[in-house]
DRENDO-1510 file (C-alpha; in Angstrom, 1 decimal, always signed):
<recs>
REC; n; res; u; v; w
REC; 1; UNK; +28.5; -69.3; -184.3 .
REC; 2; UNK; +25.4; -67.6; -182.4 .
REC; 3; UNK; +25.0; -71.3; -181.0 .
REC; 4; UNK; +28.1; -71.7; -179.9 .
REC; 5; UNK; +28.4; -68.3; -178.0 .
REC; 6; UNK; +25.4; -69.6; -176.2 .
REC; 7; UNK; +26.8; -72.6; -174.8 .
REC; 8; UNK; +29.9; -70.9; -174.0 .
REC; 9; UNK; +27.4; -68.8; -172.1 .
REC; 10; UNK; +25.4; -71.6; -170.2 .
REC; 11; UNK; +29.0; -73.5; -169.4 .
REC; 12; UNK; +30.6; -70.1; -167.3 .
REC; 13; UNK; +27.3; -69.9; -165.9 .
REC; 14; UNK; +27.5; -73.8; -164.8 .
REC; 15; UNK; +31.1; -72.8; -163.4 .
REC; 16; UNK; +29.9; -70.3; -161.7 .
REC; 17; UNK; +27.0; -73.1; -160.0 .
REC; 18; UNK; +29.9; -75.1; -159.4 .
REC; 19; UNK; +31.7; -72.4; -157.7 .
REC; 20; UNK; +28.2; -71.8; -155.0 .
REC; 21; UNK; +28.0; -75.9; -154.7 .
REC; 22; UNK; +32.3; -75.6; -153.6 .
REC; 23; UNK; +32.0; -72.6; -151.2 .
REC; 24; UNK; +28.9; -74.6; -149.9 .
REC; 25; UNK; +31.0; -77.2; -148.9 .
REC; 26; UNK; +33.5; -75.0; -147.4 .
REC; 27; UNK; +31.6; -73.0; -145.9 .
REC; 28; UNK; +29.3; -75.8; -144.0 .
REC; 29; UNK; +32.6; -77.6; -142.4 .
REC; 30; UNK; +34.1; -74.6; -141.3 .
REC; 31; UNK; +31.9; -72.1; -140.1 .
REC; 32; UNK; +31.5; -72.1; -136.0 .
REC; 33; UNK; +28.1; -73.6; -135.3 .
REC; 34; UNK; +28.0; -72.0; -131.8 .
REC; 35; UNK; +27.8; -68.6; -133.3 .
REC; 36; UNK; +25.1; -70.2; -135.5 .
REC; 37; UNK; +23.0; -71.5; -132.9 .
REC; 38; UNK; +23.2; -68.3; -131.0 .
REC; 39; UNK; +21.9; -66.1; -133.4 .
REC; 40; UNK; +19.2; -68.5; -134.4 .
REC; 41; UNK; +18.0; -68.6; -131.1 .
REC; 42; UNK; +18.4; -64.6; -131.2 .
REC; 43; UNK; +15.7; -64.7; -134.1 .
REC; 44; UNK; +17.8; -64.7; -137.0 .
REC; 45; UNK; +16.1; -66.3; -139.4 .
REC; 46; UNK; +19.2; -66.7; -142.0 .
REC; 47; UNK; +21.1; -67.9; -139.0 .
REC; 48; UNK; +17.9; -70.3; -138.2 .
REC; 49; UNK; +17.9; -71.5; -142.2 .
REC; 50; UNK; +21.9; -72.3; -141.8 .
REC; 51; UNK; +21.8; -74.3; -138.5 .
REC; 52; UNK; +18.8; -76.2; -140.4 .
REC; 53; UNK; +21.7; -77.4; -143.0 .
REC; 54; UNK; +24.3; -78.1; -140.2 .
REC; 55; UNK; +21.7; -80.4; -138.3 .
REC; 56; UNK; +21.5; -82.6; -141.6 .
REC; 57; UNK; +25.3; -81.9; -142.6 .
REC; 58; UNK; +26.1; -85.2; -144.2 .
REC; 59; UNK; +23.1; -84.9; -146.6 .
REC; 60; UNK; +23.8; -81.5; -147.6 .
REC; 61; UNK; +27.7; -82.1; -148.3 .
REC; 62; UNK; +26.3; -84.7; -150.3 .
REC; 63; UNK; +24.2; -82.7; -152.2 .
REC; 64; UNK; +26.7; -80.1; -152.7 .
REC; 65; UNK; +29.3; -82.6; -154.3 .
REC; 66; UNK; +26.3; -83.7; -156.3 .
REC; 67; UNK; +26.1; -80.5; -157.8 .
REC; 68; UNK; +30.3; -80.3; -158.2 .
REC; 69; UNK; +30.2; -83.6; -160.5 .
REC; 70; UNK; +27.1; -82.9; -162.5 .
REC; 71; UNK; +28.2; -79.2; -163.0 .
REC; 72; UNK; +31.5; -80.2; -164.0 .
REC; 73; UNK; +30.7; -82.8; -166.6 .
REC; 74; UNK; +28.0; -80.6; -168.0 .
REC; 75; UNK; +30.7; -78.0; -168.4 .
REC; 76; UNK; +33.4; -79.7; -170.0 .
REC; 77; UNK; +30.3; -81.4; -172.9 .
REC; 78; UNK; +29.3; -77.4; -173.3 .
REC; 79; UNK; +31.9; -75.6; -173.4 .
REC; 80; UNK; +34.9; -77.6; -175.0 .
REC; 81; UNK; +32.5; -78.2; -178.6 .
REC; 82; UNK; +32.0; -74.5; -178.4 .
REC; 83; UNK; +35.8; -73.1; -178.0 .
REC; 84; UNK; +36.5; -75.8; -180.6 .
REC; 85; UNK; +33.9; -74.1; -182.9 .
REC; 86; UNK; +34.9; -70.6; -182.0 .
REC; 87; UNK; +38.7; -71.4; -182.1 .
REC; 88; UNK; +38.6; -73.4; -185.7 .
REC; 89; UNK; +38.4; -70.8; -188.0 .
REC; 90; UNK; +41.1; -68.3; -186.1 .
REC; 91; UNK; +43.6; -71.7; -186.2 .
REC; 92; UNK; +42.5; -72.5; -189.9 .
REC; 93; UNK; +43.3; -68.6; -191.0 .
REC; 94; UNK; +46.8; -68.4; -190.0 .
REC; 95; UNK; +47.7; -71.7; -192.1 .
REC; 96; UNK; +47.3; -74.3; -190.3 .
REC; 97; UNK; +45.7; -77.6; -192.2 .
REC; 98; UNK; +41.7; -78.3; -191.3 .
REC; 99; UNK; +42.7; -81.2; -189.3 .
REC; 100; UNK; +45.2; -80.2; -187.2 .
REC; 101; UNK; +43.0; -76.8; -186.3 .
REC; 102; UNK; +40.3; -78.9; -185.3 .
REC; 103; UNK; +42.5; -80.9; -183.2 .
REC; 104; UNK; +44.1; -78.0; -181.7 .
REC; 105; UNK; +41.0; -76.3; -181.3 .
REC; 106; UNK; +39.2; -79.3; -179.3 .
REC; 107; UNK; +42.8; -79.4; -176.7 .
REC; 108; UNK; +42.9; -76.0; -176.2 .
REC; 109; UNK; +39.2; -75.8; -175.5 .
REC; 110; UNK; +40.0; -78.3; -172.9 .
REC; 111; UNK; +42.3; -76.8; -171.4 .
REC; 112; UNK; +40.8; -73.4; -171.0 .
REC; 113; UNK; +37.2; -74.8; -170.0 .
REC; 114; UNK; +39.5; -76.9; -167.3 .
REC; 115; UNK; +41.6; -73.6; -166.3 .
REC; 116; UNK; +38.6; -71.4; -165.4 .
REC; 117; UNK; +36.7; -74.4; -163.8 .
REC; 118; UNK; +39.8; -75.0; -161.5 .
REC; 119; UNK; +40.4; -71.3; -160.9 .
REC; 120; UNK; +36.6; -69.6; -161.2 .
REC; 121; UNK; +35.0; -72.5; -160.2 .
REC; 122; UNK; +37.0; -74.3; -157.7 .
REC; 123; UNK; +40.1; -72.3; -155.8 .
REC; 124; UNK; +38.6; -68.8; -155.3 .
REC; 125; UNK; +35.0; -69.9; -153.7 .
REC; 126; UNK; +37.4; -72.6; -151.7 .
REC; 127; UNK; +39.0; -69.4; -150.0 .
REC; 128; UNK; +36.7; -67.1; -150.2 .
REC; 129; UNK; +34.4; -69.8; -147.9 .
REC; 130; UNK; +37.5; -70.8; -145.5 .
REC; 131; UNK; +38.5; -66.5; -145.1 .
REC; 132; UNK; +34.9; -65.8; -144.5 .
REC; 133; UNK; +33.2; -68.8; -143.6 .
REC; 134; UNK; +30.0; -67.1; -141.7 .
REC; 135; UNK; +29.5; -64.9; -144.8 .
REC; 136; UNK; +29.8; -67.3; -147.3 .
REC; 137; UNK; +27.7; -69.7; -145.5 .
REC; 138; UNK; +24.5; -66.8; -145.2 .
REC; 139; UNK; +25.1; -66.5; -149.3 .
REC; 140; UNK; +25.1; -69.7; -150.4 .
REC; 141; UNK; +23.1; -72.0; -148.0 .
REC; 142; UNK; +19.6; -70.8; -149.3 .
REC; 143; UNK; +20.3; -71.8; -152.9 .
REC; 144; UNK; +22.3; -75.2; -151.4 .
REC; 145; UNK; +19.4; -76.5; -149.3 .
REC; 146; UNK; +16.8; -75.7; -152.1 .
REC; 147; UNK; +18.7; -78.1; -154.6 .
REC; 148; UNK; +19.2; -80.6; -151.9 .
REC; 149; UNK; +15.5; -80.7; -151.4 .
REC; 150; UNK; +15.0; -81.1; -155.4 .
REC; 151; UNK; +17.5; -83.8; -155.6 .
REC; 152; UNK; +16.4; -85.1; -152.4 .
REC; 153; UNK; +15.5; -88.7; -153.6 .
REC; 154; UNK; +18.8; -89.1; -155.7 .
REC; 155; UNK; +21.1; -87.9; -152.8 .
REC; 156; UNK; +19.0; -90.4; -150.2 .
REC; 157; UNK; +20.4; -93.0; -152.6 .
REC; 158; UNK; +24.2; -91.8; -153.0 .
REC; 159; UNK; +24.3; -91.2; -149.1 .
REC; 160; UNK; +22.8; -94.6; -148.2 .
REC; 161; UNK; +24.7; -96.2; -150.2 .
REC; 162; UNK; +28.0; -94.8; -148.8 .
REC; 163; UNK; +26.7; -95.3; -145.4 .
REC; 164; UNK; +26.4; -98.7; -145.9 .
REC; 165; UNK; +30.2; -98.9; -147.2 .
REC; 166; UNK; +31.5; -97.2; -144.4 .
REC; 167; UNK; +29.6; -99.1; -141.6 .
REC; 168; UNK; +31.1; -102.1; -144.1 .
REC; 169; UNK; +34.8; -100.7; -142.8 .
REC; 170; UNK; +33.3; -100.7; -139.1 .
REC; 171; UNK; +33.1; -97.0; -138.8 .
REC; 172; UNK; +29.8; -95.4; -137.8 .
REC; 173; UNK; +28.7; -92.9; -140.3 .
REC; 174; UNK; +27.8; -89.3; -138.7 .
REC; 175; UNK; +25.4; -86.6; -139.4 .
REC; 176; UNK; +26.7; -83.9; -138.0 .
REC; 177; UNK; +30.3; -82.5; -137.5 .
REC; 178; UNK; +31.8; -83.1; -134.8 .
REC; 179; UNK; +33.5; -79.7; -134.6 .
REC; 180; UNK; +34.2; -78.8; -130.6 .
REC; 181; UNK; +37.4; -80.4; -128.8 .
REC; 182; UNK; +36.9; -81.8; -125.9 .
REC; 183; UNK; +38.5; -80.5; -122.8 .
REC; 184; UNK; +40.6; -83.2; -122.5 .
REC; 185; UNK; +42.1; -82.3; -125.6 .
REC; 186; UNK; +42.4; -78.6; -125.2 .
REC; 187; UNK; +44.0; -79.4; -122.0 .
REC; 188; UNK; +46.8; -81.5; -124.1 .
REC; 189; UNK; +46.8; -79.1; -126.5 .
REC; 190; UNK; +47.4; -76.3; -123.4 .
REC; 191; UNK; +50.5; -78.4; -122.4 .
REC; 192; UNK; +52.0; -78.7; -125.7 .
REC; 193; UNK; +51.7; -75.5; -126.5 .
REC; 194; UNK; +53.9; -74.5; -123.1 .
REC; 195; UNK; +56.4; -77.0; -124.2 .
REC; 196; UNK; +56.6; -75.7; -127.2 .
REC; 197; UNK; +56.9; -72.0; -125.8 .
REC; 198; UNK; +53.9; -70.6; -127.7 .
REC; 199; UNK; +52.3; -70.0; -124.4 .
REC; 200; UNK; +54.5; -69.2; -121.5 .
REC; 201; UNK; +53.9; -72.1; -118.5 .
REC; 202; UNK; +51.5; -70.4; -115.6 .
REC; 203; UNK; +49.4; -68.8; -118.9 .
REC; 204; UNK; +49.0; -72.7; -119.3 .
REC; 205; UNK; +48.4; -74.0; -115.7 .
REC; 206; UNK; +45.4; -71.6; -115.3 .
REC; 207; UNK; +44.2; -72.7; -118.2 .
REC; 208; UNK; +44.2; -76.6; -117.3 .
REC; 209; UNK; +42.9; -75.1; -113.6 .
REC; 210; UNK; +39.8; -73.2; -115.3 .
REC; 211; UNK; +39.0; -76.1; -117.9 .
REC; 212; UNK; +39.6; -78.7; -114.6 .
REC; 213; UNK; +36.8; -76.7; -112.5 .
REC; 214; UNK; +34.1; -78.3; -115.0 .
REC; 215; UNK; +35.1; -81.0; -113.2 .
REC; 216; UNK; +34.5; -80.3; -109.7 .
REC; 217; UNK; +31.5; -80.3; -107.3 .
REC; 218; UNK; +30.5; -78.5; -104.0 .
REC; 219; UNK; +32.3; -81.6; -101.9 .
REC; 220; UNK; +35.4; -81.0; -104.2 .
REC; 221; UNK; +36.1; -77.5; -103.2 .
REC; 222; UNK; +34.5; -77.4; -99.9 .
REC; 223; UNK; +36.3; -76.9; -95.9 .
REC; 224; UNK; +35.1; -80.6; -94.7 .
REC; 225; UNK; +33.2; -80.2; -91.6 .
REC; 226; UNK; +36.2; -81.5; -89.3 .
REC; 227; UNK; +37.9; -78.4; -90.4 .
REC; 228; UNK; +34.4; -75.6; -90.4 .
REC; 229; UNK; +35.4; -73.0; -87.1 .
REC; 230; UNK; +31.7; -72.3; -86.6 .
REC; 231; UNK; +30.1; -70.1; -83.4 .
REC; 232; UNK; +26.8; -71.7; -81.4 .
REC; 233; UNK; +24.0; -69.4; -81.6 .
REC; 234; UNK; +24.3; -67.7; -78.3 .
REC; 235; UNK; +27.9; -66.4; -79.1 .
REC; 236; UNK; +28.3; -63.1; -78.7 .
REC; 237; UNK; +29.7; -60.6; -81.5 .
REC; 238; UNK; +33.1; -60.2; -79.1 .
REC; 239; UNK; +33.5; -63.7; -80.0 .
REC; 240; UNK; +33.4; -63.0; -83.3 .
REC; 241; UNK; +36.2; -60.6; -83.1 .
REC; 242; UNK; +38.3; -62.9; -81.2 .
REC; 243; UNK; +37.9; -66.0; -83.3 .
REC; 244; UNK; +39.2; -63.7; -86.2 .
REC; 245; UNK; +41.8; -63.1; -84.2 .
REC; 246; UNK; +42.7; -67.1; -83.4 .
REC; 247; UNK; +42.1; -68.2; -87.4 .
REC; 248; UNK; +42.5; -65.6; -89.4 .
REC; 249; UNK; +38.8; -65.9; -90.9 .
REC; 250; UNK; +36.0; -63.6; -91.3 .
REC; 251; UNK; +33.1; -65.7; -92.1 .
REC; 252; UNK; +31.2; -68.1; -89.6 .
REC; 253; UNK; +28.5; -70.6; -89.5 .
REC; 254; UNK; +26.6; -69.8; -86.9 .
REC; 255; UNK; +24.8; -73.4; -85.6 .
REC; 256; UNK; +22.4; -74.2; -82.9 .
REC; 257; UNK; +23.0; -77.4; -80.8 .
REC; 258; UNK; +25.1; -79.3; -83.4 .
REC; 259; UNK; +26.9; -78.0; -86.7 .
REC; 260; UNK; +24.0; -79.9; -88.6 .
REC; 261; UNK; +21.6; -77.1; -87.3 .
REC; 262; UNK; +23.1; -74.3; -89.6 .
REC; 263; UNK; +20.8; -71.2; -88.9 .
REC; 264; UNK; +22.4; -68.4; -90.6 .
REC; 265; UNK; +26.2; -66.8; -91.0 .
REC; 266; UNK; +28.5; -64.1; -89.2 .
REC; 267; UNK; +31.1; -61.8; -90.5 .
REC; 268; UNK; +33.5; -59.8; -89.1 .
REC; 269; UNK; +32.1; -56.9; -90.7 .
REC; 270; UNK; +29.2; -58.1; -89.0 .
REC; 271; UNK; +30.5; -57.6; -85.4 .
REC; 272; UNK; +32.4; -54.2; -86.4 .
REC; 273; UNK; +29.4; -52.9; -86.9 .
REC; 274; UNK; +28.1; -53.2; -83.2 .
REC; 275; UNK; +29.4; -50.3; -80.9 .
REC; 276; UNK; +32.0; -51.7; -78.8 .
REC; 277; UNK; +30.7; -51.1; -75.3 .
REC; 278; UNK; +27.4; -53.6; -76.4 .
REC; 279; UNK; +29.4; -56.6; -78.6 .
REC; 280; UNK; +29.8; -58.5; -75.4 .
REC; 281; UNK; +26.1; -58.3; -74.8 .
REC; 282; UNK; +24.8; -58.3; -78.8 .
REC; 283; UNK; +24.2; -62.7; -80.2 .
REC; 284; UNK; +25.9; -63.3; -82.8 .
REC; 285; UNK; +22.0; -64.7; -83.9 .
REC; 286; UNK; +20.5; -61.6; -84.5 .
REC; 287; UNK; +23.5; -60.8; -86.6 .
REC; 288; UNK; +23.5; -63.6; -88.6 .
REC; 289; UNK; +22.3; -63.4; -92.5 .
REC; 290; UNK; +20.2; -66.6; -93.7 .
REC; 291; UNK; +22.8; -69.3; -94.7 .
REC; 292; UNK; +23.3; -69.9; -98.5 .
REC; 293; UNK; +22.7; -74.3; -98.5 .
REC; 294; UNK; +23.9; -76.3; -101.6 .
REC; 295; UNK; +24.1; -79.6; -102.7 .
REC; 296; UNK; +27.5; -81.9; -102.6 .
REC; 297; UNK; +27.2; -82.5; -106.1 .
REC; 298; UNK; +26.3; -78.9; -107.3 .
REC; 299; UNK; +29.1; -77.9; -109.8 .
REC; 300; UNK; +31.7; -75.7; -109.0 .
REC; 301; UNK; +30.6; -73.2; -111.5 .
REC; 302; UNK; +27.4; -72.9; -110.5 .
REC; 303; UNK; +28.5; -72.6; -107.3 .
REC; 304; UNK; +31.1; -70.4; -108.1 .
REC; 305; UNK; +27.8; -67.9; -109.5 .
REC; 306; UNK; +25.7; -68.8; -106.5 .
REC; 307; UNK; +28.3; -67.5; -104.2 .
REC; 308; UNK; +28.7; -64.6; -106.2 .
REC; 309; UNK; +25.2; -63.2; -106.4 .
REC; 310; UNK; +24.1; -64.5; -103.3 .
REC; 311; UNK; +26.7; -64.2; -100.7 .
REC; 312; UNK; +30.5; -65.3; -100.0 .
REC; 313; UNK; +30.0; -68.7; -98.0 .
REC; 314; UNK; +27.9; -71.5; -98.6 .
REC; 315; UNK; +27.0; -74.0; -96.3 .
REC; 316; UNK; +27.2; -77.9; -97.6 .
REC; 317; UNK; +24.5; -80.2; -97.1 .
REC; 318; UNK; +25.3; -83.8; -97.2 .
REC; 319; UNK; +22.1; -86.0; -99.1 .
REC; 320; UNK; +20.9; -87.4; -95.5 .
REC; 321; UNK; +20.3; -83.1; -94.6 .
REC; 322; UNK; +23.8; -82.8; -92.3 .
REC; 323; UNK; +26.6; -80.3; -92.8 .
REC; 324; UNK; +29.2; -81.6; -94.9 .
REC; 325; UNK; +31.5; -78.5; -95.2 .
REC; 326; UNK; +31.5; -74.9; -95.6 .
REC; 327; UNK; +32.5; -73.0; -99.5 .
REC; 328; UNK; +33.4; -70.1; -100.3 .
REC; 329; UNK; +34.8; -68.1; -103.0 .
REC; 330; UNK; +38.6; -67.9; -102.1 .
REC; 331; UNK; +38.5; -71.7; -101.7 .
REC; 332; UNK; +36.9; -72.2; -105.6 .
REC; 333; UNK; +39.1; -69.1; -106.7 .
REC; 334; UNK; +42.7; -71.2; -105.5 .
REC; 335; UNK; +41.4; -74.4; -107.6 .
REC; 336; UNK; +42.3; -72.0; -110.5 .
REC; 337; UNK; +44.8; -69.9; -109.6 .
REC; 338; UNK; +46.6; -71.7; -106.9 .
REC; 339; UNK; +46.7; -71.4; -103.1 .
REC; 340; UNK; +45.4; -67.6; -102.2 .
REC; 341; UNK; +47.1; -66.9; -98.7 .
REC; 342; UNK; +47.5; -63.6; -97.1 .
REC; 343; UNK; +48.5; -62.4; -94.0 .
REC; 344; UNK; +45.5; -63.3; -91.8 .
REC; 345; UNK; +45.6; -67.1; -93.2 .
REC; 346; UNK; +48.1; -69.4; -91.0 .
REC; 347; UNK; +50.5; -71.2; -92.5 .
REC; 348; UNK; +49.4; -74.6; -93.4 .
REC; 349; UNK; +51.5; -77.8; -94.9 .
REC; 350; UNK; +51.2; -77.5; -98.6 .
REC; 351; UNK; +49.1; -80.0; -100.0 .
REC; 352; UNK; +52.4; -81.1; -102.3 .
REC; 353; UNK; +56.1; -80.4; -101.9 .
REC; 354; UNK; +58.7; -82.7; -103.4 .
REC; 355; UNK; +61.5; -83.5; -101.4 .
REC; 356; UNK; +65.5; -84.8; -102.3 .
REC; 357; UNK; +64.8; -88.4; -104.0 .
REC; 358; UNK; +65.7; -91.3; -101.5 .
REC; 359; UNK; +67.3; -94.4; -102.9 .
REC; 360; UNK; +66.9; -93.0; -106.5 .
REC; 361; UNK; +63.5; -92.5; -106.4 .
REC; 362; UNK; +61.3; -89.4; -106.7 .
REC; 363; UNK; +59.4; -88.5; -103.7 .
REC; 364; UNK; +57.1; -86.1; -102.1 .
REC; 365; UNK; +55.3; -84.9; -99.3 .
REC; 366; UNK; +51.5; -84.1; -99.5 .
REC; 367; UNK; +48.6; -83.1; -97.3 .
REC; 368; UNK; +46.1; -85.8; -96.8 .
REC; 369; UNK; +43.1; -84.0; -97.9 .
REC; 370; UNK; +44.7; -83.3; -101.7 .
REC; 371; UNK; +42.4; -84.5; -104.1 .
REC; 372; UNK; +43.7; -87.2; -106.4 .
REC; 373; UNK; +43.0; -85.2; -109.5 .
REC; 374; UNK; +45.3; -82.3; -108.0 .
REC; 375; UNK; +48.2; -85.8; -107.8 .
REC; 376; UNK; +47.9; -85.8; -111.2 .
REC; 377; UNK; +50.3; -83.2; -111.9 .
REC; 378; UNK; +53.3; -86.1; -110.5 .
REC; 379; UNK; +51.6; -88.7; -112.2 .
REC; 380; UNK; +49.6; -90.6; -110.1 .
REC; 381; UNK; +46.5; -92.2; -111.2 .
REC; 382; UNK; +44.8; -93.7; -108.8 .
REC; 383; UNK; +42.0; -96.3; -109.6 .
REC; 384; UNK; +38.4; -95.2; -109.4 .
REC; 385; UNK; +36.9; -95.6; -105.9 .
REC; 386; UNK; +34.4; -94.4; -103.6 .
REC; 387; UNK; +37.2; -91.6; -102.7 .
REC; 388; UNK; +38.2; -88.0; -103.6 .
REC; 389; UNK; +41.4; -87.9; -101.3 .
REC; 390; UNK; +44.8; -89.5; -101.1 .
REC; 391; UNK; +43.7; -89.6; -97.0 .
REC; 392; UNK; +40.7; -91.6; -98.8 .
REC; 393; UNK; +42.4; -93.6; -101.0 .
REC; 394; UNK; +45.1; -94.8; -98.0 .
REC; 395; UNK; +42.0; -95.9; -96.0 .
REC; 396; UNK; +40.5; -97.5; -98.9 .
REC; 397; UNK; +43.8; -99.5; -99.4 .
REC; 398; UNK; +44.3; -100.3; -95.8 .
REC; 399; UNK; +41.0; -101.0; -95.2 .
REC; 400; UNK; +40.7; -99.2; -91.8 .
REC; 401; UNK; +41.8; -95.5; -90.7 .
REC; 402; UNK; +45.2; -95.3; -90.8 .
REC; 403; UNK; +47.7; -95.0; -88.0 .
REC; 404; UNK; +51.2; -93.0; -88.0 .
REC; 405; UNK; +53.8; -95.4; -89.4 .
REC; 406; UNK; +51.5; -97.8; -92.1 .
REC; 407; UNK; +52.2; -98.0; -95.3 .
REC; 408; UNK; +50.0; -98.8; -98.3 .
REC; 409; UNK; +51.0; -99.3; -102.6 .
REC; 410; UNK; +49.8; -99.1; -105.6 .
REC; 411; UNK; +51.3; -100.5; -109.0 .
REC; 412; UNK; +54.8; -97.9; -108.8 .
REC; 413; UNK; +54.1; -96.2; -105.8 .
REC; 414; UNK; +54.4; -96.0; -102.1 .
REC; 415; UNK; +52.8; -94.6; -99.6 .
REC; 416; UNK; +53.7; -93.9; -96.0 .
REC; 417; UNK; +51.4; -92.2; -92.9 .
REC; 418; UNK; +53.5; -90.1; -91.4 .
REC; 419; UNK; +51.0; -88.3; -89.0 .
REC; 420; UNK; +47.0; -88.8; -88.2 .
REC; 421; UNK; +45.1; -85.2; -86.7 .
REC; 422; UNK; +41.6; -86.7; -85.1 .
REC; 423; UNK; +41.3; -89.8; -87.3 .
REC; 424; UNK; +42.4; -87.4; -90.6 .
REC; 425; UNK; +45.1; -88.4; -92.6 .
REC; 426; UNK; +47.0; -85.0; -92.4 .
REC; 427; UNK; +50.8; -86.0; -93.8 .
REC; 428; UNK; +52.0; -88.6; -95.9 .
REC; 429; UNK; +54.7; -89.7; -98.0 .
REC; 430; UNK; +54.3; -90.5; -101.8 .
REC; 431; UNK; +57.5; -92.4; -103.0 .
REC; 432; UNK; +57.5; -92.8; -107.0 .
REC; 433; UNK; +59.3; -96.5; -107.4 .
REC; 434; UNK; +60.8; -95.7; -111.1 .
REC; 435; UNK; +61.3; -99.5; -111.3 .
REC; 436; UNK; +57.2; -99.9; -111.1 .
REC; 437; UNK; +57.6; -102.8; -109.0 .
REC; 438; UNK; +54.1; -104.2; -107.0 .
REC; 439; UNK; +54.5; -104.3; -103.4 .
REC; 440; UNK; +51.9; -106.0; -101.0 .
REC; 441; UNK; +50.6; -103.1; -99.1 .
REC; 442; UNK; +50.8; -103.3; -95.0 .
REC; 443; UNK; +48.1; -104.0; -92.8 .
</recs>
């Protein structure tokens, strides 16, 4: 009897290891590596022990169902003999034949040795680890990773041997999870969510904007140079008070004999500062603050914290050393949120607005310096090319600068040039042709 208590012992302390190999399992898949790795590179030294196991995640899971089977089948061997020895003489004393007692005592051993497995050993761990999965992980990983490294030879085996199985079924076996969406798919899963009403529709759009700036470099976001309104170096700080008045802006490069000699930059704040009876005779030169130069391929986001702790406006340079444009915050701050206009800005052609269909078909009027990522948004995908404009992508197609009139296609869609500003693209037509019928484009 003393015996049999004892094994009943060692099989709920085996469900108990089961239950530490399950929320080990749990805890691994589901806890948010980022917040690992941050507080391991904080110093954390249970965080530091945990990423450890996620960096080898496939061999760990391995080990931990290891330890599920064998603590399972050592359980049910312990402890169904033992209720059947405890459980024989209670069946046996209230009448019931030898046999059948021992019988009933071996199922009903069963039963309750599977019962608290499934419960004690299985289900609660299970959601403790998924409610908690941080917490859990910090428990049980120490214990997890030190019988891993026991059973390290045995677990090799198992895992190589499933490894070869899967890369049998053409699938690539992984080490690590694979947790993080990408933004492609958090921008789907954006869109959905507005169709479905769980996020109300601009919530949505600045979220595709933000994830979208990622994307974007200095020449994505930037004035081109055709468009910079810049002041020579021997300007005076009246001029800068009456160029605000002509565009609206408040910030100027200020250049010596070309726009590629960018020597510093001019506000309006700038000239206000000057008494009024010496702005005609003050240069805008020794007004100027040092110009803030980045690259065309820096990201918008470091831009974006560039212009922020630095100044306003950055000047782009091109990778032969000319000016390629001017950036500034309000132009990386409408990527996101839309077009930022107020009074002071004139009032420019939208870069898209649709107008009544014509023959059937969809169309629209757009701005030829709209980037073909901001098309998107009616469908068009244009093919990759050593463009970033529609105004680009019409040259590209005609193979020259276009002129007022031409017309150029792509597989369902047609353009037309309605008007040319010095060699720019400025408006064209976008016709959607529903049918997706292939015309030869017009030379």
């Amino acid at each position: 009897m003393i015996t049999a208590w004892l094994l009943l012992f060692a099989a709920f302390l085996l469900i108990l290891a089961n239950g530490l190999f399950v929320a080990a399992e749990f805890a691994l898949i589901t806890v948010d590596r980022g917040s690992v790795e941050r507080a391991a590179q904080a110093g954390d030294r249970r965080a530091a022990g945990l990423a450890k196991a996620l960096r080898k995640l496939s061999f760990q899971l391995s080990g931990a169902q290891l330890g599920i089977t064998v603590t399972s089948l050592v359980v049910g061997m312990l402890a169904a003999p033992a209720l059947s020895t405890l459980l024989t003489p209670a069946l046996t004393g209230v009448g019931l034949p030898r046999a059948a007692a021992a019988t009933a005592a071996v199922t009903g051993g069963m039963v309750l040795a599977t019962v608290l497995q499934m419960v004690i050993g299985e289900l609660v761990p299970k959601n403790w680890a998924i409610s908690r999965p941080l917490q859990v992980a910090y428990a049980v990983v120490g214990p997890q990773r030190l019988f891993s490294a026991v059973c390290r030879p045995l677990i090799s085996f198992l895992n190589g041997s499933a490894d070869r199985m899967v890369r049998a079924l053409g699938i690539e076996p992984q080490e690590e999870l694979g947790h993080a969406r990408t933004p492609a798919e958090l921008v789907s899963l954006a869109r959905h969510s507005a169709r479905a009403g769980v996020m109300d529709e601009q919530s949505a759009r600045l979220f595709v904007r933000t994830l979208g700036l990622g994307e974007l470099t200095a020449e994505s976001v930037m004035t081109p140079r055709v468009d910079v309104v810049a002041l020579q170096r021997h300007a005076s700080a009246a001029d800068v008070l009456n160029l605000t008045r002509a565009t609206g802006l408040s910030r100027f490069p200020v250049y010596g004999h070309s726009l590629d000699e960018v020597s510093g930059t001019v506000t309006l704040k700038d000239a206000l500062a000057v008494p009024a009876d010496r702005r005609a005779r003050i240069r805008v030169a020794d007004l100027a603050s040092a110009p803030l130069l980045v690259p065309e391929t820096l990201p918008a986001e470091r831009l974006l914290d560039q212009l922020r702790r630095q100044q306003p406006m950055a000047i782009v340079v091109d990778e032969y050393g000319g000016t390629a444009g001017v950036v500034t915050i309000e132009d990386i701050v409408e990527e996101i949120v839309g077009e930022v206009q107020d009074e002071h800005d004139p009032e420019d052609i939208p870069e898209l607005r649709q107008l009544p269909p014509a023959d059937g078909h969809p169309v629209w009027e757009a701005d030829g310096r709209a980037r073909l990522d901001q098309l998107e948004a009616i469908g068009l995908q244009a093919p990759d090319g050593p463009y970033e404009t529609l105004g680009g992508l019409l040259a590209d197609l005609l193979g020259k600068l276009p002129d007022p009139g031409e017309r150029a296609s792509l597989p369902g869609w047609r353009f037309t040039v309605l008007e040319v500003e010095r060699h720019r693209t400025s408006r064209v037509l976008i016709e959607r042709r529903l049918d997706d019928e292939a015309e030869e484009t017009d030379r």
